[in-house]
N, C-alpha and C positions, 0 to 999 in steps of 0.2 A: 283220281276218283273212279275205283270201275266201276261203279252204278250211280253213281251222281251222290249228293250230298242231298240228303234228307232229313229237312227238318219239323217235327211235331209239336202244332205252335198248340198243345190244347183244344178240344172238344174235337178229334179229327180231321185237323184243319191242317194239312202238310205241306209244306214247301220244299219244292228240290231246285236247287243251286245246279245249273251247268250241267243238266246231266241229262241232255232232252231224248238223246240217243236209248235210255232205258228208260224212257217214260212209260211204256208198255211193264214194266216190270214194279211201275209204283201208280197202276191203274186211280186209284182213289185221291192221287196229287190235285188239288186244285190250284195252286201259286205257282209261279216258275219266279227266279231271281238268275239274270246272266249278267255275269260278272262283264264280259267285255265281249267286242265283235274280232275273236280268232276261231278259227277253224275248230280248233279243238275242244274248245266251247260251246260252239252250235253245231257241233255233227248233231244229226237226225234233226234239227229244228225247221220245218216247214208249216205251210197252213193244214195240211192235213193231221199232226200233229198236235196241229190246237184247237180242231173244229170244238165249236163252245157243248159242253155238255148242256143234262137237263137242266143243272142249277143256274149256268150261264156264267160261269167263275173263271178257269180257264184264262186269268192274264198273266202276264210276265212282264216283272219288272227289271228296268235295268235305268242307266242313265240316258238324259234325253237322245244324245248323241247316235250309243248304239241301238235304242229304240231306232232314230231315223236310219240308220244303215241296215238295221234287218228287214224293215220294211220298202226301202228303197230297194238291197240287193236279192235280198232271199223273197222279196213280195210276199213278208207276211202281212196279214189284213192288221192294220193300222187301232181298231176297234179290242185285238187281245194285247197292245205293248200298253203297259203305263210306262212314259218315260220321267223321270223325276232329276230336277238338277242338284245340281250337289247340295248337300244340307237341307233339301227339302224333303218332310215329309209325310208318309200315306198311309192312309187307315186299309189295313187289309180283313176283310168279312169279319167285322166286328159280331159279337153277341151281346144278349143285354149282360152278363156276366163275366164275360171276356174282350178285352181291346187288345188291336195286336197292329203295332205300326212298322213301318220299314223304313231309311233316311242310309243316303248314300254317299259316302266321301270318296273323294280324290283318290286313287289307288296309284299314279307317277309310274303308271306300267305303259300304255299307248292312249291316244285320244278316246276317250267316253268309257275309259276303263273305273271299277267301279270297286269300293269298298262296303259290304254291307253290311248295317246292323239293322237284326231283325228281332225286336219285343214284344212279349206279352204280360198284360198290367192286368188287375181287377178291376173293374170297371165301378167306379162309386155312385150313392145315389146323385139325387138332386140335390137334397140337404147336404150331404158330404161335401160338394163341389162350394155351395152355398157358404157353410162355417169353414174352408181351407183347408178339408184333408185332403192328403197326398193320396192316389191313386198306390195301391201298392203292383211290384214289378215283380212277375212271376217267374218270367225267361228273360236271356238278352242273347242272342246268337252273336258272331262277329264273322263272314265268310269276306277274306280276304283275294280266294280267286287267286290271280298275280300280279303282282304289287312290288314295287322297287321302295324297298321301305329305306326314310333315310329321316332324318328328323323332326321335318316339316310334316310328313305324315301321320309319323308318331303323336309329336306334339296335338293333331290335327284328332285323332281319335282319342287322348288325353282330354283335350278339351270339352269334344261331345259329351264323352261319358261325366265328366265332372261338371260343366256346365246346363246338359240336358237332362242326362238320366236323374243322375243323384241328388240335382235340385226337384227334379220334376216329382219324383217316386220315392217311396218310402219301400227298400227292399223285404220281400216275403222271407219268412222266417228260415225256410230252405236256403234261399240266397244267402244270407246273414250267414248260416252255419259253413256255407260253402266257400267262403270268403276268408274265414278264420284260419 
């Protein structure tokens, strides 16, 4: 990654993956996603790195685990990690128009390492939610990070996607075509 992974979840809401060391070169980033606590992953990540801007956005998610290790070892303030445990997952700066969540698997690479899928859905009304329509799914990211893939993981991100996504959302017309 020489500049980190950068992803644009919609309305200017950008997420960079691993890439804390060129955070200065994606000034307008408000999300961080670290995949796991190696070196090579959190070069440049300190608290000065994340002092909260004006919006007050500025977290980083990762799994509970490496959340506790970057805060324990690197003394990041505790206040910017959402740590989330496997299959659990977060709404990231929603709009009335746009939902955008994050849910992280088992990645079988070292302890609190982390598998991310990162989506953004349209957000329905009241009535919608009321008579059972599906949310439609605009994005779905998969940042892997490093990962020792072997079946059980596989299967493990098979199931996500067939048991949460594709129950959950009715894919956007883009998706569908992109799929084909």
């Amino acid at each position: 990654m020489p500049d980190g992974t950068l992803l644009d979840l919609e309305e200017n809401v950008t997420f960079l993956v691993d890439g804390f060391l060129y955070r200065s070169k994606h000034p307008t980033c408000s999300h961080f996603f670290l995949s796991h606590f190696h070196s090579d992953h959190t070069q440049g990540l300190n608290n000065k790195t994340f002092l909260q801007d004006e919006f007050g956005s500025n977290k980083i998610f990762c799994s509970k685990l490496t959340g506790d290790l970057i805060c324990q070892l690197l003394y990041i303030n505790s206040e910017l990690v959402y740590g989330l445990e496997y299959g659990e997952e977060a709404e990231i700066l929603c709009s009335e128009a746009v939902g955008r969540k994050i849910c992280l698997l088992e990645a079988n690479h070292c302890p609190g390492a982390a598998i991310g899928f990162v989506w953004t859905y349209k957000r329905d009304s009241d009535s919608d939610r009321k008579i059972g329509v599906k949310p439609i799914l605009n994005q779905i990211f998969l940042h892997c990070g490093d990962f020792r893939a072997d079946v059980e993981v596989l299967k493990a991100c098979q199931k996500f996607l067939r048991e949460k996504i594709l129950r959950e959302y009715d894919l956007s017309p883009k998706l569908q075509e992109q799929m084909r």
